[in-house]
N, C-alpha and C positions, 0 to 999 in steps of 0.2 A: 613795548620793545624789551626784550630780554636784557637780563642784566649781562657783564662780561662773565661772571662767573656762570652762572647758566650755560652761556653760547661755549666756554670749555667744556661741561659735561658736557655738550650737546655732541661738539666737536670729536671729542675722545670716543662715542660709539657709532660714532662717523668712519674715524681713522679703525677702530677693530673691525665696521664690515668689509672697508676697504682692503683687508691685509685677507680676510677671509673669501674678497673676491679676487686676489693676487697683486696687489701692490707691495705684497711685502718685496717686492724689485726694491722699493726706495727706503726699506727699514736699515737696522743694523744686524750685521749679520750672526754677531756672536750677544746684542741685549749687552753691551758691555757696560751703558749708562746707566748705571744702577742709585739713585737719587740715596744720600744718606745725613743725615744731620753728626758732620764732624763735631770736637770738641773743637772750642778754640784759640785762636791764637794765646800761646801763653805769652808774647810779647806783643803788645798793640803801639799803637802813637794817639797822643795828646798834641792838641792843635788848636791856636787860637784862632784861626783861620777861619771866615764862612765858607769858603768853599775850597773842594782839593780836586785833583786829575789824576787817574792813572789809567793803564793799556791792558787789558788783558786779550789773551789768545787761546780759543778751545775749541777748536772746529769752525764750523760754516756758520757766519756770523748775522745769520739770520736767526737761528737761535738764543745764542750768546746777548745779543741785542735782545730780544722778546723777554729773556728772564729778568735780565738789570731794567728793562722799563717797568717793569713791576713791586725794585724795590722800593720800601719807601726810605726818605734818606737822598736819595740817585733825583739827582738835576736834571740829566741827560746822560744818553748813554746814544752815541754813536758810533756805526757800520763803519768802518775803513779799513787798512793795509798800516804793517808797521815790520821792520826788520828789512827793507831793501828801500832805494832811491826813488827821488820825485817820479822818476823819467819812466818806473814802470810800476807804478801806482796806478792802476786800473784791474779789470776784471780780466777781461780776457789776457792782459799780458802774467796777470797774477796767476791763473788756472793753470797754465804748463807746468808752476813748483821750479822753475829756477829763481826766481827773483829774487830769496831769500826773504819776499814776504808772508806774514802770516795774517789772513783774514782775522782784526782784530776788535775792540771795542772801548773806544775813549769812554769812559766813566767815569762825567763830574758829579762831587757828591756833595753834601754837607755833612761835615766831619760832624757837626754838633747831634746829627741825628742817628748818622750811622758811620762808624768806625770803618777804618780803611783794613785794620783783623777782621770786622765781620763782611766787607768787602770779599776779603780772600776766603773764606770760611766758607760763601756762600757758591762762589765760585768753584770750589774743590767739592763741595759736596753734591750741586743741584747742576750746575752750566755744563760740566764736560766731564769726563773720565780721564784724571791726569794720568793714569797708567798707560795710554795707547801712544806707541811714537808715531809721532807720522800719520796721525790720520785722528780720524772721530768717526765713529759708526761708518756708516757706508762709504764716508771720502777720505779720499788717501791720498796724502802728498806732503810734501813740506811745511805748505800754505793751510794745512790743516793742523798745526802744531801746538799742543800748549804750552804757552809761554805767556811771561809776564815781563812787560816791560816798564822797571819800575821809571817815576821820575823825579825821583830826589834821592840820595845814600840811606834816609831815614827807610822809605818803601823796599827798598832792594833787602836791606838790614830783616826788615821784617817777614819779608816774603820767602829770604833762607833760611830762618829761623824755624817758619811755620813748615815749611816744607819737610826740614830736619824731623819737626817734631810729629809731623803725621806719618813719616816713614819709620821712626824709631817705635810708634804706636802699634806698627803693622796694622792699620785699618782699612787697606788694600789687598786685595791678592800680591798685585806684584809690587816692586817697586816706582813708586811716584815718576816720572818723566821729564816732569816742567823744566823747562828751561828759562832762569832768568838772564834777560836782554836791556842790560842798562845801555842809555846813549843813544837809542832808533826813534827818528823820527816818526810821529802817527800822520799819514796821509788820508780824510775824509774819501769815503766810496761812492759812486754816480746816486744819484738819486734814487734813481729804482731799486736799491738795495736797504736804502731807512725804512722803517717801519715796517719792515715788510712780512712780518708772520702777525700781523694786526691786517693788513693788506689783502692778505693772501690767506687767509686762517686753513680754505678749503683745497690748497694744494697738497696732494698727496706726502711731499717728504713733510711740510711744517705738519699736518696735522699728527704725521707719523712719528717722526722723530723728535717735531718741536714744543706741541702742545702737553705732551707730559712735564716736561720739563717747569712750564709752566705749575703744572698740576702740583707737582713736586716742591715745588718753590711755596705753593699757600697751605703744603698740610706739612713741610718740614718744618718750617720757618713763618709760621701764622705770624707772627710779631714783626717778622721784616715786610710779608707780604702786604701790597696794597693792588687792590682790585681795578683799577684805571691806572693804566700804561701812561708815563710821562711820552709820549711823541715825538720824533725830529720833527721842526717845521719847514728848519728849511740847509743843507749846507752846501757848501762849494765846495766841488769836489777836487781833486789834485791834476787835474786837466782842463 
């Protein structure tokens, strides 16, 4: 049986014959995700804590999801909606971009292994291109948004900080976009959306847009990377 890392190469000259036989329908149109090992947060948090929570938001969260199961450190990291109500917590009402939701990712961690700065560090530089409003590579909408929703004053604290200081860095083209969203509930997503670029490796957008990301994740960050995905086994979703 191949190992995970194997079935990524393998994957990866998968997704380039695919774009060579015209899939590139499901890539990004401008390559804006450009994977980069930030410096990091000059302000972090200490915590006696075994384990913390927080939300982030960077596009289609089948991605987002597949990177954070890879780090190590990360409990779990679950598929769901944050920034709008119970009532339209699901996919199809989420896809229209009114709801104010943003397809997002609970990431419980252990502080003792990995920092909730290297949380964001990892985020900013491998999960998403915080310079795009309103979208990620090929999806565009509001529910595409990066945002962090901190959940404690400490996270929020930190999460401006860092933002501050990679825009003051200029280590972007443009300016950073994130939007932080203190006080939004995270509502778990239908089943069929956990695990799902583990699921699904050979669909055209994951292996296109989401298996790099991966890639990216084990050669920026060899020391956060771990080669077996932590899994949902199992959640209820907000319906």
């Amino acid at each position: 049986m191949p190992t995970q890392r194997n079935r990524i190469t393998h994957l990866s000259a998968v997704a380039a014959l695919m774009i060579v036989a015209g899939a590139a329908y499901w890539a990004s149109p401008s390559s804006a995700e450009t994977a980069r090992r930030l410096l990091p947060p000059a302000i972090d948090e200490t915590t006696g804590a075994s384990r913390e929570v927080t939300v982030l938001a960077g596009g289609c969260f089948w991605g987002v999801q597949g990177v954070f199961q890879h780090v190590d450190g990360v409990i779990s990291a679950v598929s769901g909606y944050a920034g709008g109500s119970r009532d339209t917590a699901q996919y199809e009402t989420t896809s229209s971009g009114r709801t104010g939701h943003a397809e997002s990712e609970q990431i419980t961690f252990d502080p003792h292994r990995i920092t909730y700065g290297r949380i964001l560090q990892i985020y900013f530089s491998v999960a998403h291109d915080p310079t795009e409003l309103n979208r990620q590579g090929p999806d565009v909408g509001t529910q595409y948004r990066s945002a962090i929703f901190p959940q404690n004053p400490e996270q929020r604290r930190i999460a401006a900080a860092y933002i501050a200081q990679l825009n003051a860095a200029k280590l972007f083209p443009a300016p950073i976009v994130t939007s932080i969203e203190p006080g939004k509930e995270f509502y778990p997503a239908e089943a069929s959306h956990q695990n799902y670029l583990t699921l699904h490796p050979y669909q055209p957008y994951i292996a296109i847009n989401d298996l790099p990301k991966i890639q990216a994740l084990e050669e920026v960050f060899p020391d956060s990377y771990r080669e077996n995905p932590v899994l949902v086994a199992a959640v209820q979703s907000a319906k």
